[in-house]
C-alpha positions as CSV (number, residue, x, y, z in Angstrom):
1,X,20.7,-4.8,20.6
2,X,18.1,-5.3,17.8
3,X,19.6,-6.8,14.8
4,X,17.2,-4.7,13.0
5,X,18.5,-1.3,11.3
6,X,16.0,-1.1,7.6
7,X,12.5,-0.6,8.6
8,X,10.1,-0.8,5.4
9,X,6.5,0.1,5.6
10,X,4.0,-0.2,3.3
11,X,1.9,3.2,3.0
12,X,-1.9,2.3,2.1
13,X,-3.4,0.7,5.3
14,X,-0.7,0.2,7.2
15,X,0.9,4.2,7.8
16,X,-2.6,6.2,6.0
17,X,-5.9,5.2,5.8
18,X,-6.7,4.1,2.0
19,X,-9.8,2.6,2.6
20,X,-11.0,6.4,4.2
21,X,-9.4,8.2,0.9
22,X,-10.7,5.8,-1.5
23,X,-14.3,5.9,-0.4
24,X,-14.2,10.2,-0.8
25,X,-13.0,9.6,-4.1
26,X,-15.0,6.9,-5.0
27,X,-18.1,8.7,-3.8
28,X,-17.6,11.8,-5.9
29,X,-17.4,9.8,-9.1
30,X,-20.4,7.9,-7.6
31,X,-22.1,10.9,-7.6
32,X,-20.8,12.5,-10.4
33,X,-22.1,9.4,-12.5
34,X,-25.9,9.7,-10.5
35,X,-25.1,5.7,-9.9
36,X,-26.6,5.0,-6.2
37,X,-24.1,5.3,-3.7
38,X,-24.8,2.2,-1.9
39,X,-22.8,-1.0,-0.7
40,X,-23.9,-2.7,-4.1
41,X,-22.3,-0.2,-5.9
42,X,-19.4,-0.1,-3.9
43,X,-18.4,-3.6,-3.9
44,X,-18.9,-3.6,-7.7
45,X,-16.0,-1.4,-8.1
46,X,-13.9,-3.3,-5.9
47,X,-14.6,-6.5,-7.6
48,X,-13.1,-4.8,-10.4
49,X,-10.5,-3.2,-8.8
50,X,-9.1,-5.8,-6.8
51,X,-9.1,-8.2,-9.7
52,X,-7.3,-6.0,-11.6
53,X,-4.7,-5.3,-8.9
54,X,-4.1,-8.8,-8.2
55,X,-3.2,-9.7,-11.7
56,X,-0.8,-6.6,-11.7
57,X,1.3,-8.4,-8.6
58,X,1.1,-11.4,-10.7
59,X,2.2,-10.1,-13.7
60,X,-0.2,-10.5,-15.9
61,X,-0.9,-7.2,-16.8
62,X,0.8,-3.7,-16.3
63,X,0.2,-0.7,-13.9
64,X,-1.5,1.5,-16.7
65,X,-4.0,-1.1,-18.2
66,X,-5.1,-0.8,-14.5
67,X,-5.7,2.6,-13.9
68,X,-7.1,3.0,-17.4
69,X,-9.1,0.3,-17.4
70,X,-10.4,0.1,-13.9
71,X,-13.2,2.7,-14.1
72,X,-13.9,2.0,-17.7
73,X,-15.3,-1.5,-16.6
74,X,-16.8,-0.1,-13.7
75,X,-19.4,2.1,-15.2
76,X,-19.7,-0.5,-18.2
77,X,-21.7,-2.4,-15.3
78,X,-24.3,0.0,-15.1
79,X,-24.2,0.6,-19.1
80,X,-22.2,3.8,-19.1
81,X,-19.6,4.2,-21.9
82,X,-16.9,6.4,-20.7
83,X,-13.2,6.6,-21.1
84,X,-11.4,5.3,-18.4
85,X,-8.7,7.2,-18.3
86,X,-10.2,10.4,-18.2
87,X,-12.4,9.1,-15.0
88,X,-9.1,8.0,-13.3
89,X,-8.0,11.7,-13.5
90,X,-11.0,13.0,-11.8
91,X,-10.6,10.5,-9.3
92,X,-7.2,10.8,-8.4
93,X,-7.4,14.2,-8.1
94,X,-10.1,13.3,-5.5
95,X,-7.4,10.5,-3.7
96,X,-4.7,12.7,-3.6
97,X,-6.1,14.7,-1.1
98,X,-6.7,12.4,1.1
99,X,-4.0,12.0,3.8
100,X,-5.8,10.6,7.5
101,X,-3.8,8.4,9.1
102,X,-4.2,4.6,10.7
103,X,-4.4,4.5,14.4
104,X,-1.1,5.0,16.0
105,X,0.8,5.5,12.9
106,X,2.3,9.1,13.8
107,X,3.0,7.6,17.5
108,X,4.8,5.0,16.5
109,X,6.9,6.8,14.0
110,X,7.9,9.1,16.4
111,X,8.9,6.4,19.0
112,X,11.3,4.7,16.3
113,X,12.4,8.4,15.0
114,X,14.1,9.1,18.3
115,X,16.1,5.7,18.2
116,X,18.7,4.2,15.3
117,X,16.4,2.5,13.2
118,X,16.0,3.9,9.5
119,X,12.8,4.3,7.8
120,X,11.7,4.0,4.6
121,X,8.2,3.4,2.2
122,X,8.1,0.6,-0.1
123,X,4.9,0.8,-1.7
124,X,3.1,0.0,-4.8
125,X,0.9,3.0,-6.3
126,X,1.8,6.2,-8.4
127,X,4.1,8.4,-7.3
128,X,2.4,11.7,-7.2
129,X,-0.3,10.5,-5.5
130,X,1.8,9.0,-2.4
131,X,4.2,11.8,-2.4
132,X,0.6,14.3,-2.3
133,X,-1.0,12.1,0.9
134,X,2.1,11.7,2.6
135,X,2.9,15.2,2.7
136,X,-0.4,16.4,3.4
137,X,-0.4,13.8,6.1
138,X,3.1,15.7,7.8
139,X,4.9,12.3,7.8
140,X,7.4,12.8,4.5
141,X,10.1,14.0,7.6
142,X,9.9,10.4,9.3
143,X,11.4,8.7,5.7
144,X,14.8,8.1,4.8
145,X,14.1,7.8,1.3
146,X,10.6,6.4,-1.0
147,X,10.7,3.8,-2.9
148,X,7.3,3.6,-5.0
149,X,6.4,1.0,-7.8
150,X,5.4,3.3,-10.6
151,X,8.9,5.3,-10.0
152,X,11.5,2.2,-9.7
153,X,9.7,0.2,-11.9
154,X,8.8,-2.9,-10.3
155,X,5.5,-4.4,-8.2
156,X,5.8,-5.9,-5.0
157,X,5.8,-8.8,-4.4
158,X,8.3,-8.5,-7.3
159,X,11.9,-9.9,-6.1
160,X,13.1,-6.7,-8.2
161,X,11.4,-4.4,-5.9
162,X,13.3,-5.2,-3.2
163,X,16.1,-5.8,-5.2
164,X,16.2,-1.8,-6.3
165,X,16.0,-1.2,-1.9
166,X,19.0,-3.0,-1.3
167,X,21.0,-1.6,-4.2
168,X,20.3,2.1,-3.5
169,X,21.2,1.4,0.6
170,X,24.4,-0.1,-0.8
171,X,23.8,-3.2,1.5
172,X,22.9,-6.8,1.0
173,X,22.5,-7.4,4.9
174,X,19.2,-8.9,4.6
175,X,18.8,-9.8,8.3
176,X,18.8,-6.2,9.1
177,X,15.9,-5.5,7.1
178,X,12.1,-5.6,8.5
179,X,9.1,-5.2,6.0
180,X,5.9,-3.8,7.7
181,X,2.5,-4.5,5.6
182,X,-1.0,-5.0,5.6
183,X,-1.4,-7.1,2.3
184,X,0.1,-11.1,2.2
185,X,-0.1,-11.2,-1.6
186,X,2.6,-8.3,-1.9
187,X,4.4,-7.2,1.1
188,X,4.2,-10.3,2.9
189,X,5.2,-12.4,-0.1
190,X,7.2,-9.9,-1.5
191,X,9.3,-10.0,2.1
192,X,9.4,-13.8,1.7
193,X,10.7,-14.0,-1.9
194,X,13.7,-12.4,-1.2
195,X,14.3,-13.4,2.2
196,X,14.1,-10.9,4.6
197,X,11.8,-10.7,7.4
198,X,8.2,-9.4,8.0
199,X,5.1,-8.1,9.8
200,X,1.8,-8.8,8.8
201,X,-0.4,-5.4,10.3
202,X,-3.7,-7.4,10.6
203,X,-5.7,-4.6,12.3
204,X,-9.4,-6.5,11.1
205,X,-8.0,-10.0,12.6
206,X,-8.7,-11.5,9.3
207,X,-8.0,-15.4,9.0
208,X,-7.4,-16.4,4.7
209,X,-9.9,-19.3,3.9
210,X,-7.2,-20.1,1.3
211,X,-3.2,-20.8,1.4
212,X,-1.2,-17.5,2.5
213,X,2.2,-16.7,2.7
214,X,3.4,-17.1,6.5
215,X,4.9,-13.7,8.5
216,X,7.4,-13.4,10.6
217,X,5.2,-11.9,12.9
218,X,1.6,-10.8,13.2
219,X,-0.1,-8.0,14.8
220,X,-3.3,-6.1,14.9
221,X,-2.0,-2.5,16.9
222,X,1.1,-0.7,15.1
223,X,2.5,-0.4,18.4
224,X,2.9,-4.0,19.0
225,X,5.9,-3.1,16.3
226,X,8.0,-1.6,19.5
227,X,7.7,-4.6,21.5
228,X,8.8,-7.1,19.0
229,X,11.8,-4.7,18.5
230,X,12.6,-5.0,22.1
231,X,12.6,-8.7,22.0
């Protein structure tokens, strides 16, 4: 018998497609702003973006100076003062519709939903906008519960995320607890700081030039998840 009965997933990447939402939205604010809808402009905004989220998972700064700062900066690249809040509204309302999911997500949800395992999202975003995609995307009847950063209060790779898991499952039984992600700097670390175990979804094969935290297990197909649960 598997000594695994928690199954955590991340959401963005790893159950729906973020990249596929994020480029709609992003394109109508693109647009909107009559800025050239090219790779240039693209990777601008997730220069910004990224750099922003990275020092939220640090720490450094909090969850709002990032959505209201994030597209602020952007369009201060190509000399457009705007407010950046107001832009984030636009655009979430834009991400919020978007709901495909990653390849084999819905089939490998419904494999583990016929056996004993319970299921759960641990993910770091806004609430409304997770709860919106993953209803749209049909999958909301899959989850035992959702536990999302803007409504518990803490980031992954935050300790205190994980933490607020075990305490509302009244159980401290690490070992029976599996994190499934797509990002090392908060799922995979996350996982490792408090000590339970993990798989690094790695669809894109991607090797880290620089030090990364180590999985438990790596895979590029979601349904590689059902094997290592057989093992």
């Amino acid at each position: 018998m598997n000594k695994y009965k928690h199954i955590i997933f991340d959401l963005d990447d790893t159950i729906l497609d973020f990249q596929d939402s994020e480029e709609k939205a992003l394109k109508q604010i693109i647009t909107l702003y009559e800025l050239p809808y090219n790779k240039q402009t693209i990777a601008c905004y997730k220069r910004i973006n990224d750099g922003l989220w990275h020092h939220l998972e640090e720490g450094l700064i909090s969850r709002e100076e990032v959505l209201t700062t994030r597209f602020s900066l952007f369009l201060k690249e190509f000399h457009i003062d705007e407010n950046g809040a107001k832009v984030e509204a636009m655009y979430r309302e834009h991400l919020n519709q978007g709901h495909k999911t990653v390849t084999h997500a819905h089939e490998l949800l419904n494999a583990l939903s016929k056996q004993d395992y319970k299921l759960y999202i641990g993910t770091n975003g806004v609430g409304k906008t997770q709860r919106e995609r993953l209803g749209g995307a049909k999958l909301q009847g899959y989850f035992e519960q959702l536990f999302i950063s803007e409504e518990i209060g803490y980031e992954k790779p935050n300790p205190h995320f994980f933490y607020y898991i075990f305490d509302a499952l009244h159980t401290s039984r690490k070992e029976e607890f599996l994190m499934i992600g797509d990002r090392l700097t908060s799922d995979i670390q996350g996982a490792i700081n408090v000590g339970i175990d993990c798989v690094w979804f790695n669809p894109k094969r991607s090797m880290p030039k620089s030090y990364s935290p180590k999985s438990t297990y790596t895979i590029p197909n979601l349904m590689q998840i059902m094997d290592l649960l057989e093992e």
